[in-house]
C-alpha positions as CSV (number, residue, x, y, z in Angstrom):
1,X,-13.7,73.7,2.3
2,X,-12.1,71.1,-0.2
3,X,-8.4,71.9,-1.4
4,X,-7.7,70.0,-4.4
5,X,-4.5,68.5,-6.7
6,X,-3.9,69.3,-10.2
7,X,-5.3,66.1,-11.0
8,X,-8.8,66.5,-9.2
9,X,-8.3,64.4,-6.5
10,X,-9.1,66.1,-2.7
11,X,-5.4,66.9,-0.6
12,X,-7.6,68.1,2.7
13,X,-10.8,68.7,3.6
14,X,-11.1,72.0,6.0
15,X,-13.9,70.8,8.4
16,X,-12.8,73.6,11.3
17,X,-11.6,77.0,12.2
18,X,-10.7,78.0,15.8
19,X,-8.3,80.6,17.3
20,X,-6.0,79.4,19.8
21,X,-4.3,82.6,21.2
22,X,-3.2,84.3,18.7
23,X,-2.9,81.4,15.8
24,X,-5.6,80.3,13.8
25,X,-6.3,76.8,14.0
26,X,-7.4,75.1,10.9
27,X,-8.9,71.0,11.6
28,X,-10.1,68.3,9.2
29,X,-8.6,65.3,7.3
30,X,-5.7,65.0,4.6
31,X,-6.3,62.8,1.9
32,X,-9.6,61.5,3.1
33,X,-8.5,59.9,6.1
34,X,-5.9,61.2,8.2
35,X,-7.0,63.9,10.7
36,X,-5.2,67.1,10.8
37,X,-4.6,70.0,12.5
38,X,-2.4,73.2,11.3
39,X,-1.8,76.3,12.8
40,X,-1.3,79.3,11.1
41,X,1.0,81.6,13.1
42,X,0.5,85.8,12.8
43,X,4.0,85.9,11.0
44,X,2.9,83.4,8.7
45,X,0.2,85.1,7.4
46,X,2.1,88.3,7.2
47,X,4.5,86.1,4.7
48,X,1.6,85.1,3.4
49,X,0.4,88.9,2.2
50,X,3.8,89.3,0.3
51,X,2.7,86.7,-2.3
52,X,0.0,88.5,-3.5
53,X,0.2,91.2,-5.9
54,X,-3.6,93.3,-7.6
55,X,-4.2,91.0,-10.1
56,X,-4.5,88.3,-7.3
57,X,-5.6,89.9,-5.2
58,X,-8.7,91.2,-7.9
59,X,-8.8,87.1,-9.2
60,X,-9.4,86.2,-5.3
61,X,-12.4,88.9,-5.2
62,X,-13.8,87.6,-8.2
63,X,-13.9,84.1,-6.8
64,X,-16.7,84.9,-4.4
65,X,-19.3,85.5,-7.5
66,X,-18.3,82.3,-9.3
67,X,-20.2,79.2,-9.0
């Protein structure tokens, strides 16, 4: 998984996903080159929900069926 700036160019590549405990490890390379590796913490993704409201939430759905 490729995450993108507004101009096109890549910010990370997502290579890996592991848990460790009870965080979610996420591994791959920032801006082509630099290896990295973020956790995302259980609290973090509760924050996380509180940004989403049902049009999001119904855009997100609708990203699975789009090429």
């Amino acid at each position: 998984m490729k995450l993108y700036s507004p101009d096109g160019s890549e910010l990370m590549k997502i290579e890996e996903l592991e848990r460790d405990g009870n965080r979610l490890v996420l591994k791959g390379t920032a801006f082509g080159a630099m290896p990295i590796s973020a956790q995302l913490r259980p609290e973090e993704l509760r924050g996380g929900f509180q940004l989403l409201n049902a049009k999001l939430v119904v855009f997100l759905l609708s990203m699975l069926l789009r090429r």
